[in-house]
N, C-alpha and C positions, 0 to 999 in steps of 0.2 A: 641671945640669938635663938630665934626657934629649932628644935630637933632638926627641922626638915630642910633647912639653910643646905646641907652638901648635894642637895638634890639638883643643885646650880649646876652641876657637875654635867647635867644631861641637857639641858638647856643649852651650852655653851654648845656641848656634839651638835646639837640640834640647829643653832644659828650658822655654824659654819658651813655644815655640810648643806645646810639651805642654799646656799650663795653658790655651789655646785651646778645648781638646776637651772642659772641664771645664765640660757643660751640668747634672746632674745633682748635682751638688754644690754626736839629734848620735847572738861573730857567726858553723858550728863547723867546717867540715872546709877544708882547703887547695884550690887551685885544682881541683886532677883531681879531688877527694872530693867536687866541687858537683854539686848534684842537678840530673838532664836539664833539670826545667825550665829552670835557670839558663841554658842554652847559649843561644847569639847567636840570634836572630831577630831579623825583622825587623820593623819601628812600625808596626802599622795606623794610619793616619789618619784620624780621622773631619773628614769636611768640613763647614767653616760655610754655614751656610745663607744668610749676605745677605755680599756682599762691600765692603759700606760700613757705616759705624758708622750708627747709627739714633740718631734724636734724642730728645730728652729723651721719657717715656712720657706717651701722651696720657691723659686721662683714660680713656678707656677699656680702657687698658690697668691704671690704677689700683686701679679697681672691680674688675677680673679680679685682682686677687692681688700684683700686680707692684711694687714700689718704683719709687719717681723716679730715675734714674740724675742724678747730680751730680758723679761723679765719672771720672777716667782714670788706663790704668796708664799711669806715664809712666818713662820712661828718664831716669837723672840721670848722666854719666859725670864721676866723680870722681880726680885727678891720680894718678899711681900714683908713689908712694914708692921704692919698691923696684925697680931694672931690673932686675931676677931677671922681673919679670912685664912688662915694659914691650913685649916682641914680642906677646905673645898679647891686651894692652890694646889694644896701636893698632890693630892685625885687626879686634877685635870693634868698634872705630869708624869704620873708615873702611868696611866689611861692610853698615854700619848692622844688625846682627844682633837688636840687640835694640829698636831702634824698629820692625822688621817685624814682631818679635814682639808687640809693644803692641801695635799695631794690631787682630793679631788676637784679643786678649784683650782689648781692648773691644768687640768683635765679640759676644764668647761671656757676658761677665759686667755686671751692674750693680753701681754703684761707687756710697755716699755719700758720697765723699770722694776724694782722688786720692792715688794706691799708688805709690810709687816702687819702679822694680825696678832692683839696682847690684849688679855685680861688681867686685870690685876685692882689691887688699891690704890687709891688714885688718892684719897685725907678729900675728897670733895664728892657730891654726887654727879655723875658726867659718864659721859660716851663719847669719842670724839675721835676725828680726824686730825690728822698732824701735816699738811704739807712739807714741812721741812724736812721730818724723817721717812715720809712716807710708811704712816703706821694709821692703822684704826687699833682702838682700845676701848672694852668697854669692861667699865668699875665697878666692882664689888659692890659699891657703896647705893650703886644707880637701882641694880637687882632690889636689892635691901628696901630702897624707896620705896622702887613701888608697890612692894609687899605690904611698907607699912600705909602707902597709901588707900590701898583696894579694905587691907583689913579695918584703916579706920572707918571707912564706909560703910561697917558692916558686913563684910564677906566673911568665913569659915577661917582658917587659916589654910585647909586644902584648897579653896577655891582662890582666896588673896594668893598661894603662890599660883597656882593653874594662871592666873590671868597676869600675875607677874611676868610669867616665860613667855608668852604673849605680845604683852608691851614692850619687853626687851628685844623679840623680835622685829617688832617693826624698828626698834631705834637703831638697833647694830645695821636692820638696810640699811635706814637712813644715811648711816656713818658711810657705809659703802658707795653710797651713793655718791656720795662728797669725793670719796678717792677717785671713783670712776671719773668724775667731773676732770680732777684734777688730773689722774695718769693720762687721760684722753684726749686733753683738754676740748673736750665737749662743748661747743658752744650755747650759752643759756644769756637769755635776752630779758628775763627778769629775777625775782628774788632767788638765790640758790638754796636756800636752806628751804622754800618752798617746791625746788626743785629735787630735792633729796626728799623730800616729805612725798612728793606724787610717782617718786621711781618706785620709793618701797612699797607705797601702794600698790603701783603696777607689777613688782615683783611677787607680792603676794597674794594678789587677787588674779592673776596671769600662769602664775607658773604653780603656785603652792593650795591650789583649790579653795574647799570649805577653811580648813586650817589659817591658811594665810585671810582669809576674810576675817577668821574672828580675831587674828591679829592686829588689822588693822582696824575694828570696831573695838576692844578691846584697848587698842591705845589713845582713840577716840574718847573712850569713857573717863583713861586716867589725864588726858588732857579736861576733860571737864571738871572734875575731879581737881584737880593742880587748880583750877582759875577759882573756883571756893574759896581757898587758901590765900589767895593776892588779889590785892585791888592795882589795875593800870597805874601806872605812874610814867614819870618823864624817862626816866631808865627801860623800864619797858617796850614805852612806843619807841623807843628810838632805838631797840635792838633789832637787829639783821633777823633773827627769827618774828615768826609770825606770834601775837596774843594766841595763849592757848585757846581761849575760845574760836578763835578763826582755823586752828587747826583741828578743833573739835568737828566743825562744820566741813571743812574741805576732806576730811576720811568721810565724813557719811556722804557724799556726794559720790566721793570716787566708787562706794563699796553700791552706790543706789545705782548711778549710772553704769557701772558694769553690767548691771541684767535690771532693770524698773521691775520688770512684773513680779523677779524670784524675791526681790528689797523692795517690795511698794510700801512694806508697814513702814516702813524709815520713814516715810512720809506721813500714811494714815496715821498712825500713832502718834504724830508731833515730832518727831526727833529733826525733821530736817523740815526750814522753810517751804510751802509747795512753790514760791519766786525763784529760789531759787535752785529746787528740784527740778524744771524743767528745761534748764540748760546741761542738766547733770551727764546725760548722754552723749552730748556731744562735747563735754568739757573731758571728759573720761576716754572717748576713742582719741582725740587731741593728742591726752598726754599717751596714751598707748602705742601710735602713730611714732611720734616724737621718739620715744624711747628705742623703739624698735629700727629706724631709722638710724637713729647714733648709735645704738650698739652692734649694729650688723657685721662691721669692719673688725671689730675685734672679739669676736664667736670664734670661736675652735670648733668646725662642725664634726 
């Protein structure tokens, strides 16, 4: 395990308290070949507006639009199996990292129910939602991946994890994604998992600035990156999720059509078809629209 593996520790702060900010709401060239936007900047923060949890919505907030809050995101710390993970487990508990970060994601969202958020070892590599228990989890194992993905590519090991923390960001939206679907039951009229795939877009391109773009070009990369590795087969096409290549394509579209002029290299340089870069504008305010729309009713303003 490289040295710098308990460094997960800050990442994890970093995913959760992301999903704080969220009021309006599993890749092609090697490390040097990533497009400017991807380079390191730094997280705007957007700050919450009340710095205690508000209590259940009074009726007048009901009339206005708003659901009844019933619910919290709660922290469940689960035994870790494996002492491959057990330095970077006891940090993220004794840190209290991710009960700071509840806190301020009940600050930002209304819940019908209560959301378990857990990292842990998972014996697979994965991030996932749970309908049943109502939990997102994202595994040791996943981090690890794409570390050893970026680095076989040729990245540093400081820059294979910089673009780790990255990737894991956009996937833990993603996973959120999936819960909002479900606590909200959000209506979605085609694939959901490419439905999770254009929220954490919009999350990150919307709310978390240069940062959250290079997130999601960055997990672009490790989706191009992943289809290297496997050739399509029958198991694949017929998975619920999209060909990595197709979601290599659909971040660079969303991250070009958020602004053409500041992303036109996405285009000049090759990275994205110009066919289908010209629909990228209005495929991007779509899903922007959309989201914004469905998540209105449950914002804590």
């Amino acid at each position: 395990m490289p040295r710098n593996f308990v460094n997960l520790l800050f990442v994890l702060a970093l995913l959760f308290i992301i999903t704080a900010c969220v009021c309006p709401s599993n890749r092609e060239d090697s490390g040097e070949n990533q497009p400017s936007a991807a380079e390191k900047t730094e997280t705007p923060q957007t700050p919450l507006k009340s710095n205690s949890k508000p209590v259940a919505n009074t009726k007048a907030d009901e009339t206005a639009g708003k659901n009844k809050d019933e619910g919290d995101f709660i922290v469940e710390h689960l035994p870790v199996e494996n002492a491959r993970y057990a330095e970077v487990d006891r940090q993220v508990k004794e840190e209290k990292l991710l009960e700071k970060a509840a806190a301020k994601l009940n600050r930002a969202l209304i819940l019908p129910n209560d959301l378990y958020l857990r990292t842990k070892d998972c014996g697979e590599v994965n991030a996932f939602y749970n309908p049943n228990d109502r939990s997102v989890t994202v595994c040791y194992e996943l981090m690890e991946h794409f570390y050893k993905v970026f680095k076989s590519a040729g990245a540093s090991e400081e820059k294979a994890y910089d673009k780790m923390f990255s990737a894991v960001q956009f996937v833990f939206l993603h996973e959120i994604g999936h819960a909002l679907i479900d606590q909200y039951k959000l209506p979605i009229t085609a694939n959901e998992e490419d439905a999770a795939d254009r929220c954490s877009s919009y999350i990150n391109i919307e709310e978390l600035g240069e940062e959250g773009v290079r997130s999601v070009l960055v997990a672009a990369e490790a989706f191009a990156l992943e289809s290297k590795n496997r050739s399509p087969d029958a198991r694949s096409m017929a998975d619920e999720h999209l060909l990595q290549e197709q979601r290599f394509y659909n971040s660079l579209c969303m991250t070009y059509g958020s602004n053409p002029t500041k992303y036109s290299y996405i285009v000049t340089d090759g990275y994205l078809p110009k066919d289908r870069a010209v629909r990228c504008p209005s495929e991007y305010e779509r899903t922007v629209q959309s989201w914004v729309k469905l998540l209105d009713e449950w914002r804590k303003d």
